[in-house]
C-alpha positions in Angstrom: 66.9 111.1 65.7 70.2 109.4 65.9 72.0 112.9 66.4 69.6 113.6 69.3 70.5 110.2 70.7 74.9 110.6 69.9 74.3 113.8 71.9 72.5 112.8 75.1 75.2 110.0 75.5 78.1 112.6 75.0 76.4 114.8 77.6 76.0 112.0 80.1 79.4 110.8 79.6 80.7 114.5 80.3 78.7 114.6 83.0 79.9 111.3 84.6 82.4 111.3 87.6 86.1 110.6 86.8 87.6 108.1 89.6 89.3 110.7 90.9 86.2 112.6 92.1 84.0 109.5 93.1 83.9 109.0 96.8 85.2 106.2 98.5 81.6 104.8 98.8 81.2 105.5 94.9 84.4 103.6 94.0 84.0 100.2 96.1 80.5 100.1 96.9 80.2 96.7 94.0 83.2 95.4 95.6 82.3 91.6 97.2 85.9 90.6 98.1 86.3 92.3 101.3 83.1 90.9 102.8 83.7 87.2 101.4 87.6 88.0 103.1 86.3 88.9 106.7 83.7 86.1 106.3 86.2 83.7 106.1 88.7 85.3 109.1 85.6 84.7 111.3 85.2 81.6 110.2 88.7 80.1 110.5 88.3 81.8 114.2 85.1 79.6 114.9 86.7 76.6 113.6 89.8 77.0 115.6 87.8 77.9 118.5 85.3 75.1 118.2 88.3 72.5 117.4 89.9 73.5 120.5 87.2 73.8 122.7 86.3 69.9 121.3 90.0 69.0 122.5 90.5 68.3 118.8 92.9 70.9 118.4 95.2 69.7 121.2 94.7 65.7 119.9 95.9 66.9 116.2 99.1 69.7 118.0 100.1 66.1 119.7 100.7 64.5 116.3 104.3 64.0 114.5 103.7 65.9 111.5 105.9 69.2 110.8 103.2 71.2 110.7 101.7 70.1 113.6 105.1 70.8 115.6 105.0 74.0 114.2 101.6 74.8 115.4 102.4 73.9 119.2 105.0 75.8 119.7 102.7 79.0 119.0 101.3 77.7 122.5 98.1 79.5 121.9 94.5 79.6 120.1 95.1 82.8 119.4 98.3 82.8 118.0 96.6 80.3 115.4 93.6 82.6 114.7 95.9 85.4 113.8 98.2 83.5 112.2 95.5 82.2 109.8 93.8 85.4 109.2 97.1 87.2 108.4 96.9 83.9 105.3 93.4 84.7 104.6 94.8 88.7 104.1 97.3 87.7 101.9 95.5 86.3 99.4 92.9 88.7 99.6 96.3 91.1 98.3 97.5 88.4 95.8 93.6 88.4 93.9 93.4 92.3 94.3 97.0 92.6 92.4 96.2 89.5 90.2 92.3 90.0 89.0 91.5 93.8 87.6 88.2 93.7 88.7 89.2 93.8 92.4 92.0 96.1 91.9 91.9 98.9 94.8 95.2 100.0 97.2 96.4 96.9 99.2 98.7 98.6 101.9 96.4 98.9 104.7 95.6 94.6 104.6 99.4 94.6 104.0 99.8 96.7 107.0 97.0 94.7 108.9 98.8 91.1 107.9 102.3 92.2 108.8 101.0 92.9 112.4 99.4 89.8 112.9 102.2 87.9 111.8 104.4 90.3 114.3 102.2 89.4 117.3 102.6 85.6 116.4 106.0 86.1 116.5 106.2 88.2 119.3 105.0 85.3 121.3 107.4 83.2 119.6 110.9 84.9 119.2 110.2 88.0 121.8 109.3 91.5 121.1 113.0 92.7 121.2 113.6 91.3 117.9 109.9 91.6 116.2 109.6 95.0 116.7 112.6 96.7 115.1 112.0 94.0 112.1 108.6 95.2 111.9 110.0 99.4 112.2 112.5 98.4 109.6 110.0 96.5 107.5 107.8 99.9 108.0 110.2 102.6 107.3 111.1 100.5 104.2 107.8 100.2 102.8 107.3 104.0 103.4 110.8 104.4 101.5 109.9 102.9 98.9 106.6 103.9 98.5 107.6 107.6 98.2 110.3 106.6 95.8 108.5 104.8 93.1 104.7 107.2 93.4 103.4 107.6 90.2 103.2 111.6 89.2 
């Protein structure tokens, strides 16, 4: 009886998919992280929205604090939203490096993050010197990326 049972598990675990031939929908289907991440991006958007449509945003951006002058010279809602969504990202990449659990390829939020932060910055510092940065950050990241691939 115990043979019987040793055997069906040894089929079953022959039988089972190894990660490289599960889908996409196979391998992150229990994954909660990206859901709780976009979650909060559309929250910090409502609460930026609904702090500057209360004139709350404005009444805090008129305050001495360094973060605060920081803040108005983005000059725009938007520029916060994005701004805040590209910190959101972020640590969404530091946990999926740092917890094995939600361990799955980070470039694409990288890649996502980077151009969020480049459109902030476009608005502040002008697009002639964002976007070779961001090309140079790019072509880098594709360097690299070739060079160290595992085999």
């Amino acid at each position: 009886m115990t043979d019987e049972k040793f055997d069906e598990k040894g089929m079953e675990k022959r039988e089972e998919k190894s990660p490289e031939e599960k889908g996409w929908h196979e391998k992150y289907h229990f994954d909660p992280l990206g859901g709780i991440i976009w979650a909060l991006i559309l929250i910090w958007a409502g609460v930026v929205f609904l702090a500057d449509n209360l004139g709350y945003l404005d009444q805090w951006l008129r305050t001495d604090s360094g973060l605060a002058a920081f803040f108005s010279k983005l000059g725009g809602t938007w520029q916060i939203v994005l701004l805040g969504a590209a910190a959101i990202l972020l640590g969404e990449v530091v946990i999926r490096l740092l917890v094995p659990i939600y361990r799955r390829p980070v470039g694409g939020t990288l890649f996502l993050a980077a151009v969020f932060v480049a459109i902030v910055l476009g608005s502040l510092v002008g697009w002639g010197i964002v976007l070779p940065i961001l090309l140079i950050a790019l072509g880098l990241w594709f360097l690299t990326r070739n060079l160290f691939r595992r085999k």
